[in-house]
Every structure is written in structure tokens, then in C-alpha cells.
C-alpha positions as CSV (number, residue, x, y, z in Angstrom):
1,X,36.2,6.9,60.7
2,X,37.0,3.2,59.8
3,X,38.1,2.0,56.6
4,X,36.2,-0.6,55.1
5,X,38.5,-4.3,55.0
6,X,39.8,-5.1,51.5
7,X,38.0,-8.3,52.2
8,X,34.1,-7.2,52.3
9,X,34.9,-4.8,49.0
10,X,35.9,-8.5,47.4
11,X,32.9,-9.7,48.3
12,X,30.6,-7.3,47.2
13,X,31.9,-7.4,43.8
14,X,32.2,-10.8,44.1
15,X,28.3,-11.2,44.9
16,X,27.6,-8.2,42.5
17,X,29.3,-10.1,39.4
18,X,27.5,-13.6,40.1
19,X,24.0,-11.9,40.5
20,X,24.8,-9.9,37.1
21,X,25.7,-13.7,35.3
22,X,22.6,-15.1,36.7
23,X,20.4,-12.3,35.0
24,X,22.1,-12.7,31.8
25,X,21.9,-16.3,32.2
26,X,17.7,-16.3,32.6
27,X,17.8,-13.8,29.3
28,X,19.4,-15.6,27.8
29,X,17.4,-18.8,28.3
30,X,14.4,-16.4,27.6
31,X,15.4,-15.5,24.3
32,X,16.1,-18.9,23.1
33,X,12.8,-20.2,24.0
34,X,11.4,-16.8,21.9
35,X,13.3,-18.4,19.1
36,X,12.5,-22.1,19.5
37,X,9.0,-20.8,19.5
38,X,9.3,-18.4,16.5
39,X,11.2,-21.1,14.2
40,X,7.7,-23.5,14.7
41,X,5.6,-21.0,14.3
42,X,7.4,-20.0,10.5
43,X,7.9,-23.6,9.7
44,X,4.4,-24.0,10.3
45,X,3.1,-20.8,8.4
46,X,5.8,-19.9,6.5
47,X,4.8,-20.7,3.1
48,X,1.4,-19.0,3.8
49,X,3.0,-15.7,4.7
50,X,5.2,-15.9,1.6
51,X,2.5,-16.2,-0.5
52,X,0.6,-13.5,0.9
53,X,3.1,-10.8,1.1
54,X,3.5,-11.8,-2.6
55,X,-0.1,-11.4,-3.1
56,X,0.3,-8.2,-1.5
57,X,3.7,-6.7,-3.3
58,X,1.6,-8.0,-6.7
59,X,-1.5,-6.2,-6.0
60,X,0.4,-2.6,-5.0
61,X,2.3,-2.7,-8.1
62,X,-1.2,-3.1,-10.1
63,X,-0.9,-6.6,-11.5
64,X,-3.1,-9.3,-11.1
65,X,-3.0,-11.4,-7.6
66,X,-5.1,-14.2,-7.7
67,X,-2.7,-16.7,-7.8
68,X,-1.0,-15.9,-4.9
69,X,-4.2,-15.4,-3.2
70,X,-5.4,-19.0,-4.5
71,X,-1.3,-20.5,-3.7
72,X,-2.3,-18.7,0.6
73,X,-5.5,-19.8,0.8
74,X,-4.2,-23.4,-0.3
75,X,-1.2,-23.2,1.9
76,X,-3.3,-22.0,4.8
77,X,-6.0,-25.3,4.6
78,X,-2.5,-27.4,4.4
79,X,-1.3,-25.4,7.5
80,X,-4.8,-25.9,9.3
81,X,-4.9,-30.0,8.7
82,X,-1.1,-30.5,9.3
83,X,-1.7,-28.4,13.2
84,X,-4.7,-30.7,13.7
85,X,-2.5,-33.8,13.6
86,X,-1.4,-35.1,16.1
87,X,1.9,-35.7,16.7
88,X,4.0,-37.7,19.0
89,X,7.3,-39.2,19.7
90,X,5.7,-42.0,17.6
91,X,4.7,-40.7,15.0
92,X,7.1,-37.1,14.7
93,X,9.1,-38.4,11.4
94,X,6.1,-39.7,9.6
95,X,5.3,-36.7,6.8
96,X,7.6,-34.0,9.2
97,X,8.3,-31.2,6.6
């Protein structure tokens, strides 16, 4: 039986280690788009949800939760005009928050 050359074990690990990179190089552009998306979707609703889960945590401890309710329900109308905006490379600064 034949050894195998020193030179096609190289490249085998060789080609082994740059397939491995490229995975970890498309997760890792995977995750960041998760996160791009994730950090508009909070900036867009994130005062809505806060208000809620207050509304919530107020209303399991047995106190009174309307005004978080009325705060949500007024976040999530400012939330519904601001998405039906439209926005542009124009117009992107103009009331951005």
C-alpha cells in the first residue's frame, strides 16, 4: 500500500479550512442582516412595546392600567402614520426619530 503525498494532505486541509471560512462568513452576514432588521423593527415599535409590557406588569400586580393602555394605543397610531410615510433618500432626515 501507498502512502498518501504530504502534498494532497496540504491540500485537503487547505480546501477544508477555506470552505469552513466561507460558511462562517455567509452566517455571519446572516446574522447581521437579522440585526439590521430587528434594530428598525424596535425603533419603529419600541415605545409601543414598552408601554404595553408596562400595562401588563401594572395590571398583574393589581393596580390600575389605563394609562399605559391609553400611552400604547397612542404610541401604536404614531407608529401606524410614521410606517405609512414615505420615505426616501430625500426626505430620510426630515422628522427621523
Amino acid at each position: 500500500m501507498n502512502p498518501v503525498p504530504q502534498s494532497n494532505v496540504h491540500a485537503a486541509v487547505a480546501r477544508c479550512r477555506r470552505l469552513s471560512g466561507q460558511g462562517m462568513t455567509e452566517y455571519l452576514i446572516v446574522v447581521a442582516l437579522i440585526a439590521v432588521a430587528a434594530i428598525g423593527v424596535y425603533s419603529l415599535l419600541g415605545q409601543t412595546l414598552r408601554s404595553q409590557t408596562a400595562g401588563l406588569a401594572m395590571e398583574v400586580s393589581g393596580q390600575d392600567a389605563g394609562a399605559a393602555i391609553g400611552a400604547s394605543q397612542g404610541q401604536a397610531a404614531a407608529a401606524q402614520s410614521s410606517a405609512a410615510t414615505r420615505k426616501g433618500l430625500s426626505n430620510y432626515n426630515e422628522a427621523n426619530r
